[in-house]
C-alpha positions in Angstrom: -37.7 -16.9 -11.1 -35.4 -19.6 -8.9 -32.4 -17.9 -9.9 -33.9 -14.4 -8.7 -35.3 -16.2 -5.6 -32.0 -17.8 -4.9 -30.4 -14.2 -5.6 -32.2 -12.8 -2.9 -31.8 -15.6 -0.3 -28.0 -15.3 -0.9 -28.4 -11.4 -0.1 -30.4 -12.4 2.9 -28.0 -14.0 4.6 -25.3 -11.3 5.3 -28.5 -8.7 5.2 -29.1 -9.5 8.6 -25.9 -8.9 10.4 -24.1 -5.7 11.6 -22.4 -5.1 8.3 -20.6 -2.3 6.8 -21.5 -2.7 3.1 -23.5 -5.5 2.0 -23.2 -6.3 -1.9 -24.6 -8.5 -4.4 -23.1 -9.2 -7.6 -23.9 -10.9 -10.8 -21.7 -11.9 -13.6 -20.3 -14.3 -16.8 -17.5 -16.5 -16.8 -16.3 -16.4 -20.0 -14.0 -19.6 -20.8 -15.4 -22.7 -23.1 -19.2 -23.0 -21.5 -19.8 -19.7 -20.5 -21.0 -20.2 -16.4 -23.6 -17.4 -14.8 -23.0 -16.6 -11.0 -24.6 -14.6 -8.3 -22.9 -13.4 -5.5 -23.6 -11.9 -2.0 -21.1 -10.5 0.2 -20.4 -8.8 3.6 -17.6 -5.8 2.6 -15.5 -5.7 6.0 -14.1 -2.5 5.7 -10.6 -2.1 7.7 -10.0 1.7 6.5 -6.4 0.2 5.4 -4.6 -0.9 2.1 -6.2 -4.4 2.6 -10.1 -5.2 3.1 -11.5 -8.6 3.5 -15.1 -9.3 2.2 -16.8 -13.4 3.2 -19.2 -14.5 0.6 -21.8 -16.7 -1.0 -21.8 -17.8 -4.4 -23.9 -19.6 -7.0 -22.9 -20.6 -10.4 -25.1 -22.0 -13.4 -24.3 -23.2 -17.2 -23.7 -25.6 -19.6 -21.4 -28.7 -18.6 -19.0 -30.6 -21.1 -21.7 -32.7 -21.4 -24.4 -30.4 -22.6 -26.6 -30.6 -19.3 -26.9 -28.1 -16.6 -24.2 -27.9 -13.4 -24.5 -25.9 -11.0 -22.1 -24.8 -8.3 -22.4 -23.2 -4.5 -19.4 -22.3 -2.8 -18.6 -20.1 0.3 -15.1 -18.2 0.6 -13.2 -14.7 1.3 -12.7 -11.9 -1.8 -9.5 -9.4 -0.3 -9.4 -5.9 -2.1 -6.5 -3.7 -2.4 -6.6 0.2 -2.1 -10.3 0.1 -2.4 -11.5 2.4 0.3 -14.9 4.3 0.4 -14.4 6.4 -2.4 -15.0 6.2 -6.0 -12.2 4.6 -7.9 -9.7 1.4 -8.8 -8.7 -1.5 -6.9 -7.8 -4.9 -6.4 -9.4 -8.0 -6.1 -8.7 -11.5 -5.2 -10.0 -14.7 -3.8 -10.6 -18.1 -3.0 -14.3 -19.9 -3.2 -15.1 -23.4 -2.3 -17.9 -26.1 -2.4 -20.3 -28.4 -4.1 -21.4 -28.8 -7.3 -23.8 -31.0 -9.3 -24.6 -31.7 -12.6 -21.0 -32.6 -13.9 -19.8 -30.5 -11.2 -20.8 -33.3 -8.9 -17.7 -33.0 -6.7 -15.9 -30.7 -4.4 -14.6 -27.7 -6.3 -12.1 -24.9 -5.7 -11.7 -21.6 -7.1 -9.2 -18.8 -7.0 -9.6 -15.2 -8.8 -7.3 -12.3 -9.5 -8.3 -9.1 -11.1 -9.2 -5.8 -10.9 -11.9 -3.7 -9.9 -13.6 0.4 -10.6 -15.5 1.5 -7.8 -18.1 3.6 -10.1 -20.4 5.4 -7.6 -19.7 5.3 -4.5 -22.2 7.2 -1.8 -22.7 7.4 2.4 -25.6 5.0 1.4 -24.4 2.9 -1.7 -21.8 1.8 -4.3 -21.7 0.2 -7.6 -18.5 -1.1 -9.2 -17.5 -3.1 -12.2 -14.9 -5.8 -12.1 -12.7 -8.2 -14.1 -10.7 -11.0 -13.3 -9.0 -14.3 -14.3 -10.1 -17.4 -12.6 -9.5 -20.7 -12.0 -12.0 -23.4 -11.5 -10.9 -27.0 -10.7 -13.9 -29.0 -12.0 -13.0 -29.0 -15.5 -9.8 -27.7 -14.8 -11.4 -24.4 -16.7 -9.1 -21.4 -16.6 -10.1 -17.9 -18.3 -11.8 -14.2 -17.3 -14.6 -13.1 -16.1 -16.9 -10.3 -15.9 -19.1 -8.3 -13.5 -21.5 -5.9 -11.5 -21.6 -5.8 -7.7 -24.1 -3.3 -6.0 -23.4 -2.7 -2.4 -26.0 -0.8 0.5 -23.5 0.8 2.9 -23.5 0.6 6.9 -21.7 2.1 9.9 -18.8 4.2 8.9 -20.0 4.8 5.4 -23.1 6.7 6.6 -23.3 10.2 7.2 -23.7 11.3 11.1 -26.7 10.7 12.2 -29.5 13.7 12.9 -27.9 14.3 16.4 -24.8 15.5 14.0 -22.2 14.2 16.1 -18.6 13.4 15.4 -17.7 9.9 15.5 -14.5 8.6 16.5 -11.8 8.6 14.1 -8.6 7.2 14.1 -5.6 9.6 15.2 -3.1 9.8 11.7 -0.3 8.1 12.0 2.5 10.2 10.2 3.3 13.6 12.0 5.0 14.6 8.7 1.2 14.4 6.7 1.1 17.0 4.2 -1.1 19.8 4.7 -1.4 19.7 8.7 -3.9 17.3 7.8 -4.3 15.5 10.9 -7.0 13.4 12.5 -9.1 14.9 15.4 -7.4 14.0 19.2 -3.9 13.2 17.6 -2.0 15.0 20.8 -4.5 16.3 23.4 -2.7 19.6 25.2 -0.2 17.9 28.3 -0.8 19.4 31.9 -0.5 21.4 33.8 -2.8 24.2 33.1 -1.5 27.6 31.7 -1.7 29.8 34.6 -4.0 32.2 32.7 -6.7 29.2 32.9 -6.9 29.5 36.4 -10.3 28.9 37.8 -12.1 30.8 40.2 -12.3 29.3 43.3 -16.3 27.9 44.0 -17.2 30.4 47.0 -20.7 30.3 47.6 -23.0 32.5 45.6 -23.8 36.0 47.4 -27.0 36.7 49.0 -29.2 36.8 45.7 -28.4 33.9 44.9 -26.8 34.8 41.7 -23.2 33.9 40.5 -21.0 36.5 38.8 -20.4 35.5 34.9 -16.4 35.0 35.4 -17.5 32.6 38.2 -19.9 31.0 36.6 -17.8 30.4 33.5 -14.7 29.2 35.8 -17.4 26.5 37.1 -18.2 25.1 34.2 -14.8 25.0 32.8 -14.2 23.1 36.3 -16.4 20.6 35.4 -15.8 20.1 32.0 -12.1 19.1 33.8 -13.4 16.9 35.6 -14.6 15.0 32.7 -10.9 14.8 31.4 -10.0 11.0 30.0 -13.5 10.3 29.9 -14.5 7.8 26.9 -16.4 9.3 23.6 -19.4 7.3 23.3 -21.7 8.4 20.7 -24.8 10.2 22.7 -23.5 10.6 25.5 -24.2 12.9 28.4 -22.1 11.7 30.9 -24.8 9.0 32.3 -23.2 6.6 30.5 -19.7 7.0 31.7 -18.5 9.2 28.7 -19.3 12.1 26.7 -19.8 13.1 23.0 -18.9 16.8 22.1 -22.5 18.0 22.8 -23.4 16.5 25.3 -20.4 17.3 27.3 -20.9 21.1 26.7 -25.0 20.2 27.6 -23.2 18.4 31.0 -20.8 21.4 31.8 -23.3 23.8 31.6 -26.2 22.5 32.6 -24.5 21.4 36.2 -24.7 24.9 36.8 -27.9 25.8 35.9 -27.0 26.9 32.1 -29.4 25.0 30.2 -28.5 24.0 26.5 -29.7 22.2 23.5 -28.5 18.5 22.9 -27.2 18.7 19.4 -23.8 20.6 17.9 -26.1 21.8 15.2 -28.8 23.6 18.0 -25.7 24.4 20.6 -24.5 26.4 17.6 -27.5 28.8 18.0 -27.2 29.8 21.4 -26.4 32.8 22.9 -24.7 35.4 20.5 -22.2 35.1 17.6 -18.5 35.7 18.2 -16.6 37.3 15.7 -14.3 34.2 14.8 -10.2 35.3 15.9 -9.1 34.8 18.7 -8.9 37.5 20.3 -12.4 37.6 20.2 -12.9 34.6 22.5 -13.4 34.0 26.1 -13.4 31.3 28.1 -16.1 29.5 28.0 -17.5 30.5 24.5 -18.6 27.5 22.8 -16.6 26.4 19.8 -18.5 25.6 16.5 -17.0 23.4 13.8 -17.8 21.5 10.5 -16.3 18.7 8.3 -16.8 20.1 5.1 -19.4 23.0 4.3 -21.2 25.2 7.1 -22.8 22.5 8.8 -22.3 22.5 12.0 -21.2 18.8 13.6 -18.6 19.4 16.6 -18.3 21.8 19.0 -15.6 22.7 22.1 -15.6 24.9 24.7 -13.1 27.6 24.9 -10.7 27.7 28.2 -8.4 30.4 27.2 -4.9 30.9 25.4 -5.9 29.2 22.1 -6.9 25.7 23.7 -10.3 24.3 24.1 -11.4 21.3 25.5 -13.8 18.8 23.7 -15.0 15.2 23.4 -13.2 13.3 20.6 -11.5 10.2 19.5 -9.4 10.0 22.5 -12.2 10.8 24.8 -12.3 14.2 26.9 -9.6 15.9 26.3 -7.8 19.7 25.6 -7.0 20.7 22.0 -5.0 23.8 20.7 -6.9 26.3 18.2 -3.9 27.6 15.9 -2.6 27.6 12.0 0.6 27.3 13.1 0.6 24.1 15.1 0.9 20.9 12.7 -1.3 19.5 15.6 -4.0 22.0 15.8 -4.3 23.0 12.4 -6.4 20.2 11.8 -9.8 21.6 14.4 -8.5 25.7 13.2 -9.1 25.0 9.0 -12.8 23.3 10.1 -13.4 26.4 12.8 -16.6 28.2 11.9 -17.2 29.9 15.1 -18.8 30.5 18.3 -21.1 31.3 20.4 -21.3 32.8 24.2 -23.9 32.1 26.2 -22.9 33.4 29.6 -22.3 37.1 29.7 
């Protein structure tokens, strides 16, 4: 019961920050006295080849004197090519601390091995690992074996319910196979094409309604006049930035077009458009998914293959087309649109 109490105080600690994966592990040293430890970590997650993961350790066995030591330590793990996704990797570290028993002294450790990344989920992961270690009390030197279960944060969820996109980093090779680039890699440069031209904002006539093409041409207008504004997950524009719903909610509603808050709900509006592009107007809203049908960005048309959107980059005009390495990217995760104004 004091080892499972101590387990979950160790798991406690990192619990309660702003983690991306939180893991605790348990395994066997296996070299002359075998040695017990339980581990908690905080898995900093860099989306790089290298991640780094600060931890809390305590170890328990037999000493070379037939009584019980006992070890805590603090240090760093790093991992190698280990990623979100199920699979091998790298591990390595450096651990630190007091002991008692016959560990009554200082102590250092350092570990290399290798790692399997079992199941790994939005929500969770389990992995196996083994690795050689050195322990300085007792000079012991040998392998080890173990579990680590992690619950996953941040950018190992799925989107939340609102279904938005959240900001990605822009690849970094133009040359990726595929086309397959990351969302806001090269938003279109000015000026606009002169077919985009917008309406100029005359009052509306006497009955107070405005013609569709004018209409659209407002909105379009102020959807511009978002351009370089900040993604920020949520937002409607009160905030000072705009995710892709809400600036489409923003742009419309402005001029008395009123629209759901979410991609998924914005994605039932109006009436379908057959999906080419020759089908499309400006101002049809663009619909388009990860992976699957479900719905979790949308754009709004302006015209000549190029919509504008809230991504990565902020506010900002993207092309729709197969053949651009650019805009291949938003046209293999098109699944549609809708038009609202007629």
């Amino acid at each position: 019961m004091r080892r499972l109490g101590l387990a979950a105080l160790l798991l406690a600690t990192p619990a309660a920050l702003s983690a991306q994966e939180v893991g605790i592990g348990l395994g066997r040293f296996l070299e002359g006295n075998d040695l017990t430890y339980f581990r908690a970590d905080l898995f900093l997650s860099s989306h790089n080849v290298l991640d780094l993961a600060p931890l809390v350790e305590y170890r328990t066995g037999e000493g070379n004197q037939d009584e019980t030591v006992r070890f805590f330590g603090a240090g760093v793990d790093v991992s190698l090519f280990r990623g979100a996704n199920a699979g091998p990797y790298g591990i390595g570290g450096l651990v630190g601390g007091l002991g008692s028993g016959d560990g009554d002294t200082f102590w250092g450790s350092w570990s290399a091995g290798v790692g399997w990344q079992v199941i790994a989920t939005p929500a969770i992961s389990f992995s196996a690992e083994g690795r050689y270690r050195g322990i300085s009390q007792d000079s012991r030197n040998g392998w080890e074996i173990g579990l680590r279960f992690g619950i996953r944060y941040g950018p190992f969820k799925e989107p939340p319910p609102s279904d938005q996109v959240p900001p990605v980093r822009p690849a970094a090779d133009p040359a990726a196979p595929d086309g397959q680039f990351e969302p806001g890699v090269r938003p279109v440069d000015e000026p606009r094409s002169p077919s985009l031209a917008v309406p100029p904002l005359a009052a509306p006539p006497a009955g107070g309604t405005v013609p569709p093409v004018e209409l659209v041409g407002r909105v379009i207008e102020t959807a511009r006049d978002a351009m370089g504004q900040p993604y920020r997950w949520g937002g409607d524009g009160d905030d000072g930035g705009f995710d892709c719903s809400g600036l489409i909610q923003y742009a419309y509603g402005e001029h008395g077009v009123s629209l759901p808050r979410t991609s998924r709900d914005q994605a039932r509006e109006g009436r379908a458009v057959g999906k080419s592009l020759e089908a499309l107007r400006p101002g049809d809203i663009l619909t388009f998914a990860r992976s699957g049908n479900t719905i979790s960005h949308v754009g709004l048309y302006l015209g000549d293959g190029q919509f504008i959107h809230s991504a990565s980059r902020g506010v900002q005009v993207s092309v729709l087309s197969d053949d651009d390495p650019y805009g291949r990217w938003w046209f293999k995760r098109w699944k549609g649109a809708r038009r609202v104004v007629e």
